[in-house]
Every structure is written in structure tokens, then in C-alpha cells.
LUMPA-780134 format. One record per residue (C-alpha): residue number from 0; residue in one letter; x, y, z. Coordinates in steps of 0.5 Angstrom, whole numbers, plus 500, padded with zeros to 3 digits. Layout:
<sites>
+-----+--------+-----+-----+-----+
| num | residu |  c1 |  c2 |  c3 |
+-----+--------+-----+-----+-----+
| NUM |      A |   X |   Y |   Z |
...
+-----+--------+-----+-----+-----+
</sites>
This chain:
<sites>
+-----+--------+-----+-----+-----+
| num | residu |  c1 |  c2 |  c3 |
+-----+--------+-----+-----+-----+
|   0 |      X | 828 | 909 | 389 |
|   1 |      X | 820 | 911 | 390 |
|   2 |      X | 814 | 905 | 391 |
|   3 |      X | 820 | 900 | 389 |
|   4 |      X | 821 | 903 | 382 |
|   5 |      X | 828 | 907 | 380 |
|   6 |      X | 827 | 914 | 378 |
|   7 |      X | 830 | 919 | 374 |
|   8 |      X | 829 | 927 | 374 |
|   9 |      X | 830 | 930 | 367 |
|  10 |      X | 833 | 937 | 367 |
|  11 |      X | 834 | 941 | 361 |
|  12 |      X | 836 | 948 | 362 |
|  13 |      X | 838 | 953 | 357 |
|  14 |      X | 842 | 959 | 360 |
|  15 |      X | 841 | 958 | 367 |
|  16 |      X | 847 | 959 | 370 |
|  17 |      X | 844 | 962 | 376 |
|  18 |      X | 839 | 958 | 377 |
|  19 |      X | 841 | 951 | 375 |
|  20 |      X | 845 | 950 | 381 |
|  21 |      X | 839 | 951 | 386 |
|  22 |      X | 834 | 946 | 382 |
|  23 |      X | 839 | 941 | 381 |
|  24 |      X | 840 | 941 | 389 |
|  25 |      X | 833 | 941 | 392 |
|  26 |      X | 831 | 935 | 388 |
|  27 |      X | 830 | 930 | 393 |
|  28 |      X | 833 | 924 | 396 |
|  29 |      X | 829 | 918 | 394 |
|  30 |      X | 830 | 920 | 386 |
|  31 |      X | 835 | 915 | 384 |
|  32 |      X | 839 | 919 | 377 |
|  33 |      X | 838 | 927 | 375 |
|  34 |      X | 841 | 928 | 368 |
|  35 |      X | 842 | 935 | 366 |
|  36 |      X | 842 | 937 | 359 |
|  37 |      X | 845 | 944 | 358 |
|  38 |      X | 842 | 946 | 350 |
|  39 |      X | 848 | 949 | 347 |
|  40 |      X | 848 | 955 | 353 |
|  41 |      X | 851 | 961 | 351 |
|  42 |      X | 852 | 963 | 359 |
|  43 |      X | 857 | 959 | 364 |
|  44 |      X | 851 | 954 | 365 |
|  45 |      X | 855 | 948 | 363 |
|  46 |      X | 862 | 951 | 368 |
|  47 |      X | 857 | 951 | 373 |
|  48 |      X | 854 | 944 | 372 |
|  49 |      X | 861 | 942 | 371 |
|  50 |      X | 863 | 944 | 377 |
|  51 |      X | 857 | 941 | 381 |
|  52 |      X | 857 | 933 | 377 |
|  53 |      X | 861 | 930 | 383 |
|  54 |      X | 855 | 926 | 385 |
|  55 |      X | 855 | 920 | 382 |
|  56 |      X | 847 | 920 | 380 |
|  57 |      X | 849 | 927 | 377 |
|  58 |      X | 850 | 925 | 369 |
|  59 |      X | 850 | 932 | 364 |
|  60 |      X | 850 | 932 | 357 |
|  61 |      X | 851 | 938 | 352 |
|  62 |      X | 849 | 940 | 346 |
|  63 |      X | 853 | 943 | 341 |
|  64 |      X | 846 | 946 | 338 |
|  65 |      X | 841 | 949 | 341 |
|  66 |      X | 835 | 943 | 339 |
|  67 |      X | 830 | 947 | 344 |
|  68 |      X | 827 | 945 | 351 |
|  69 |      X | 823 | 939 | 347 |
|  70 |      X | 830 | 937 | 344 |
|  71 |      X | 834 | 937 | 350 |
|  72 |      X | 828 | 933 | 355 |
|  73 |      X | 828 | 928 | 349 |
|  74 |      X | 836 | 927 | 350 |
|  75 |      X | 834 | 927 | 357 |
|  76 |      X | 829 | 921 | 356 |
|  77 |      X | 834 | 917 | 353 |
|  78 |      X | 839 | 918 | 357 |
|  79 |      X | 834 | 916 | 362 |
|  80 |      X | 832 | 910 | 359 |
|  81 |      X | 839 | 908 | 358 |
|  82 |      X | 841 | 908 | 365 |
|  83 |      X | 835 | 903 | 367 |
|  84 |      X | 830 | 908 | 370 |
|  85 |      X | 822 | 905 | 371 |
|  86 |      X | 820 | 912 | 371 |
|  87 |      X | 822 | 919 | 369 |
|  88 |      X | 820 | 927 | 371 |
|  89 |      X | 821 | 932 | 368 |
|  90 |      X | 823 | 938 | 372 |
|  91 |      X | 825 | 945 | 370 |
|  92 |      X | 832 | 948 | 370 |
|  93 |      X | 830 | 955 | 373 |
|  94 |      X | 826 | 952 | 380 |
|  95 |      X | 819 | 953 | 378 |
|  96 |      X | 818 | 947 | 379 |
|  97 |      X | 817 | 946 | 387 |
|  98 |      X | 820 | 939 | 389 |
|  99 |      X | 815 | 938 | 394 |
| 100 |      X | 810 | 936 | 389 |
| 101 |      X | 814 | 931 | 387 |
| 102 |      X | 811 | 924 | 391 |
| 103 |      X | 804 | 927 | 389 |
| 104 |      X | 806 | 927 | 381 |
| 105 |      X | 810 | 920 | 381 |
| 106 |      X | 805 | 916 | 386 |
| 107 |      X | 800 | 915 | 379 |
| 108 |      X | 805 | 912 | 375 |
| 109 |      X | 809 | 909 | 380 |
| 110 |      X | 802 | 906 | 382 |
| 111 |      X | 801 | 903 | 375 |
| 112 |      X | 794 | 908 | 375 |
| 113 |      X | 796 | 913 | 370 |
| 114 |      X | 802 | 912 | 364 |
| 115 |      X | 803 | 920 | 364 |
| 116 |      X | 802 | 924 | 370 |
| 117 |      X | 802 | 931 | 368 |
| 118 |      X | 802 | 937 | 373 |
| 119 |      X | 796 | 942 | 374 |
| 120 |      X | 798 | 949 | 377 |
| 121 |      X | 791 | 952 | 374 |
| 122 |      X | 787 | 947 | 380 |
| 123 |      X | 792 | 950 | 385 |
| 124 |      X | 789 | 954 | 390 |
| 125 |      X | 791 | 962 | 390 |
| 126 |      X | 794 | 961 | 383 |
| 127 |      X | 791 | 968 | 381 |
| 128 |      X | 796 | 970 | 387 |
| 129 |      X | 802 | 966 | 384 |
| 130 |      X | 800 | 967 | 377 |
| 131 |      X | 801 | 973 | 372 |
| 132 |      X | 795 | 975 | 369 |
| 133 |      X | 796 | 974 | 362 |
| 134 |      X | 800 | 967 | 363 |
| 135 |      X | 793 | 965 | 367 |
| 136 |      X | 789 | 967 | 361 |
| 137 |      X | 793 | 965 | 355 |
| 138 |      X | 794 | 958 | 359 |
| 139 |      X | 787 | 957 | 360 |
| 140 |      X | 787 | 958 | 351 |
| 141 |      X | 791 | 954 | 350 |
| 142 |      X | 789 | 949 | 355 |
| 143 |      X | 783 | 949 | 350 |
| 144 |      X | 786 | 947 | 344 |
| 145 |      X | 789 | 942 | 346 |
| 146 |      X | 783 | 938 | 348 |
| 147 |      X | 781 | 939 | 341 |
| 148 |      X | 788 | 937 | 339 |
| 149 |      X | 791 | 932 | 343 |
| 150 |      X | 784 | 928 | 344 |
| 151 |      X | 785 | 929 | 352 |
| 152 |      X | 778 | 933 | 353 |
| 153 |      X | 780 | 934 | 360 |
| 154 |      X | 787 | 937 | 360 |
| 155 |      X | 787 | 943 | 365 |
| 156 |      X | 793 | 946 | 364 |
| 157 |      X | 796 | 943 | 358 |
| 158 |      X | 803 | 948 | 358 |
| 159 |      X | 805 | 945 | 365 |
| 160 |      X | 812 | 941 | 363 |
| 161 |      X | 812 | 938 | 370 |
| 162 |      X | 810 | 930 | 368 |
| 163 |      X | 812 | 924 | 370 |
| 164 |      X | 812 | 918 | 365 |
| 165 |      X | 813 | 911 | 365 |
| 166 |      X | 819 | 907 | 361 |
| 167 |      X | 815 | 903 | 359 |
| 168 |      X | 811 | 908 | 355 |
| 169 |      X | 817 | 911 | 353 |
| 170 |      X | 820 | 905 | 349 |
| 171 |      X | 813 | 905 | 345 |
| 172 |      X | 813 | 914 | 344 |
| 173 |      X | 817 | 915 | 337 |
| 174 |      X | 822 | 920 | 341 |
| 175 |      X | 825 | 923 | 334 |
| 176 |      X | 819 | 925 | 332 |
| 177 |      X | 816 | 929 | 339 |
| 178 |      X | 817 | 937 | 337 |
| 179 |      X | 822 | 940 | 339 |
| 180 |      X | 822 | 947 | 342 |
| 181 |      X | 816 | 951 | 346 |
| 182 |      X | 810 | 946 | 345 |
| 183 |      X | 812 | 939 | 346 |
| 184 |      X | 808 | 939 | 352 |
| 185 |      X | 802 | 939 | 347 |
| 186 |      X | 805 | 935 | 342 |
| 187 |      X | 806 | 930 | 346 |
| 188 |      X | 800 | 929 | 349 |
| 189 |      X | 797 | 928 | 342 |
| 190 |      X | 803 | 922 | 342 |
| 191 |      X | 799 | 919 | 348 |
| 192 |      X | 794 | 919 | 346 |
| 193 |      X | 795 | 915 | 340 |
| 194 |      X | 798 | 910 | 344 |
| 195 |      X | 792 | 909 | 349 |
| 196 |      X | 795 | 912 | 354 |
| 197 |      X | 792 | 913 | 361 |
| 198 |      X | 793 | 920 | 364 |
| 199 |      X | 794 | 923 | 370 |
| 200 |      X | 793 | 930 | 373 |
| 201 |      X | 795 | 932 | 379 |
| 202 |      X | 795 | 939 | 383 |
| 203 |      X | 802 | 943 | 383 |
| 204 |      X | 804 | 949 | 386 |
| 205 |      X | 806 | 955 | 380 |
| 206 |      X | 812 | 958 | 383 |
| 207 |      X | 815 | 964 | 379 |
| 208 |      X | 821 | 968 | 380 |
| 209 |      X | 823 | 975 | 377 |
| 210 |      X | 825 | 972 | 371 |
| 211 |      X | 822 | 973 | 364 |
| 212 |      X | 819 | 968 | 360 |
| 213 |      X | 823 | 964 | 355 |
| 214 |      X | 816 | 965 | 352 |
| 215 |      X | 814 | 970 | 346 |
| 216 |      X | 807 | 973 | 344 |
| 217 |      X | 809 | 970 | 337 |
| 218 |      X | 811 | 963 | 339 |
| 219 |      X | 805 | 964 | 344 |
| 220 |      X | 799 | 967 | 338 |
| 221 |      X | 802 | 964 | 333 |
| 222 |      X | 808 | 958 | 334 |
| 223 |      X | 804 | 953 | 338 |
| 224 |      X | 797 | 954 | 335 |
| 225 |      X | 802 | 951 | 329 |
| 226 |      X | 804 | 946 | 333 |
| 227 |      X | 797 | 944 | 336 |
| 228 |      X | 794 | 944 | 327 |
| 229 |      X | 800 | 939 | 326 |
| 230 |      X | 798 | 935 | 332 |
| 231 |      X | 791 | 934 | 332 |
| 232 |      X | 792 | 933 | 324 |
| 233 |      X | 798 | 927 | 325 |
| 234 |      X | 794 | 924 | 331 |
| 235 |      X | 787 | 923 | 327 |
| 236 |      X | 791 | 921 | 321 |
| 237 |      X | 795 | 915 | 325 |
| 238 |      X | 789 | 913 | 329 |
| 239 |      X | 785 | 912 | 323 |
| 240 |      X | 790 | 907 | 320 |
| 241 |      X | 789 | 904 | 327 |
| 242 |      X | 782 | 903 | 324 |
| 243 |      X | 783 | 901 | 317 |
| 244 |      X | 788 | 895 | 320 |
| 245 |      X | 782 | 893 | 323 |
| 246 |      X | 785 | 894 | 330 |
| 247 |      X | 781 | 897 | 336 |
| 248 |      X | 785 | 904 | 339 |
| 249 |      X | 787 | 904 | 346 |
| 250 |      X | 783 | 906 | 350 |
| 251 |      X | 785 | 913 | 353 |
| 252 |      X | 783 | 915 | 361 |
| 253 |      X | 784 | 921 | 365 |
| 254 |      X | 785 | 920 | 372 |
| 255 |      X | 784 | 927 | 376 |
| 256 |      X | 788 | 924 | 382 |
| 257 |      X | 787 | 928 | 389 |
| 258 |      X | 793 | 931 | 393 |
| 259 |      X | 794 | 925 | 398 |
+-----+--------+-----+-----+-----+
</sites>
């Protein structure tokens, strides 16, 4: 438990057998369920996640189609939800995401200061010398549209899938309606919002390794500005029916937490 609050860590992983291992150890102690959902992987991931799950808050679900990562962390919320987790992590299957940052990440929500915290590797200090180039540049494009699309006019890294949330928030999210594959960090901020939701921002350490992004320059120019249209378009259909009922939307609030 952290701050008195069971949490659950969210792994999905799609073709990750050298890696999985290592990501689902280094996730720390005081985290109550990890729950790996491996999504229709072609490679020994599921063997190798088979032959680790004797820890008895390890739980693995498999896919038998490839739904994307949107669809594999939505199976894993679920499942989440279903074991009683007050707040839930999202964590990377191929350890870029460093287990250190952590206690930073949950300490908003489990505080009651945010309902979504969301990691933010562009404020790191010495990111140019962690992160490539041409992601550095085509995140922060990215990161421009999704203010507009999401209504969070303060998201610093908006592709950055390290986050923790609270189950609260999450019973009130349609989860079968989050796009399912790249993009989901987007199109879940513009669901939050919606909601009212309070975000948190917190600095988090980019780690990259020398494997190559799931992610291609037609997915990056094309398939997500899609996604961020599709967003910003439900977002402003559904807040305005707020509006026509006669009810006051929720008040959204960035909280840009320091590193405590």
C-alpha cells in the first residue's frame, strides 16, 4: 500500500519477451497488484510471463487479438477495478519507465490533489541528452494539439503514458469508448476533461533503450492528429450538452506538482 490506498500497476506489452521480465520486477514493493496484459504477442512473451506469475499479486491476461496499447491498459483497468485498487499506474512493458519516479507520480492522487496524474519527461533536467531528437520535437507538436483537443491548455508532454488515476475517476470514464491503439494518452485527457477532472503533472525521468519505436511516422503525422480531431470534436459535442441540460461542467485544474 501507499499513503493507505491499495494500488495496482497496469502493464501492457506486446512482443516484449526481453524485457517483460525485468519491467515487472523493478516495480516496487509497496505496490499492492501488477496485472500484465500481454496483446495477442507473437513472441515468447506470454511463456516468459508464464513462467514468472507465481507471486501471488502478479495476474496475466492475454489477448487473443491484438486490440493496441489503448486496449490492452483498458483490460488492465478493469482488472484493476475488479481487484479493488483505490489507484491505478500505468507502467510500460519495456522498462522505459523508471520505478523511482513512482512515489512522485501516485503522491497527487493519492493525496486527493489530482484525479489523473500524468508523467512529464519534456520538464526533466538533461532531456535533450536522454531523448532523441526528432521524438523531443514531435512530442512537443503534439503536446500542442492536445491542449487545443483535450482542453487541458497545460499539458507539457502529452504522449507520455506514465500516469496514475484514481478508481473513482475510472468508474465514472466509459472505458469501451477510450481509443484503442497509439493516441489513447490523448484521447483520454479530452475524457477527463469532460469529466472535470483535476490533472497533475509530474517531472519523470525518459529512459530509452536501443529498441526501436512501436511508433511510425504515419501513425505520428497522420494517425494520431486523427485521433486528437475525433477528440476535440466529441469533447466539445458532449460538453456542450452539458450546457443544454442546464448543468455547470466541472471544473477542470492543472496541478503542476513539484519533485518532492
Amino acid at each position: 500500500m501507499f499513503g493507505e490506498k491499495t494500488i495496482a500497476v497496469v502493464v501492457p506489452a506486446h512482443n516484449e519477451e526481453r524485457l517483460i521480465a525485468e519491467a515487472v520486477a523493478q516495480v516496487p514493493n509497496y505496490v499492492d497488484y501488477v496485472v500484465v496484459v500481454d496483446d495477442a504477442s507473437t513472441d515468447n512473451t506470454w511463456k516468459v510471463l508464464d513462467s514468472i506469475q507465481r507471486k501471488p499479486s502478479l495476474f496475466c491476461v492475454k489477448h487473443k487479438v491484438n486490440r493496441g496499447v489503448g486496449g490492452a491498459i483498458v483490460t488492465g483497468y478493469k482488472r484493476a477495478l475488479d481487484l479493488g485498487a483505490d489507484v491505478v499506474v500505468v507502467m510500460a512493458g519495456d522498462g522505459q519507465m523508471d520505478p523511482g519516479d513512482l512515489h512522485h507520480l501516485l503522491g497527487p492522487v493519492v493525496h486527493g490533489e489530482a484525479d489523473y496524474a500524468k508523467g512529464d519527461r519534456l520538464s526533466w533536467p538533461g532531456v535533450f541528452r536522454e531523448m532523441p531528437t526528432m521524438r523531443f520535437i514531435g512530442n512537443h507538436v503534439l503536446t500542442v494539439m492536445t491542449r487545443l483537443a483535450s482542453g487541458y491548455a497545460e499539458v507539457r508532454d502529452s504522449q507520455c503514458g506514465y500516469t496514475a488515476v484514481s478508481a473513482e475517476t475510472l468508474t465514472r470514464l466509459e472505458l469501451n469508448s477510450l481509443y484503442q491503439r497509439y493516441g489513447f494518452p490523448n484521447d483520454i485527457l479530452a475524457h477527463l476533461h469532460t469529466l472535470g477532472a483535476r490533472l497533475a503533472q509530474v517531472s519523470v525521468r525518459p529512459i530509452y533503450g536501443p529498441e526501436r519505436s512501436g511508433i511510425s511516422l504515419f501513425t505520428a503525422c497522420i494517425g494520431v492528429p486523427g485521433v486528437l480531431l475525433r477528440s476535440f470534436v466529441n469533447r466539445r459535442r458532449q460538453e456542450k450538452t452539458v450546457l443544454v441540460e442546464g448543468r455547470s461542467p466541472a471544473l477542470s485544474v492543472a496541478v503542476n506538482q513539484e519533485r518532492r
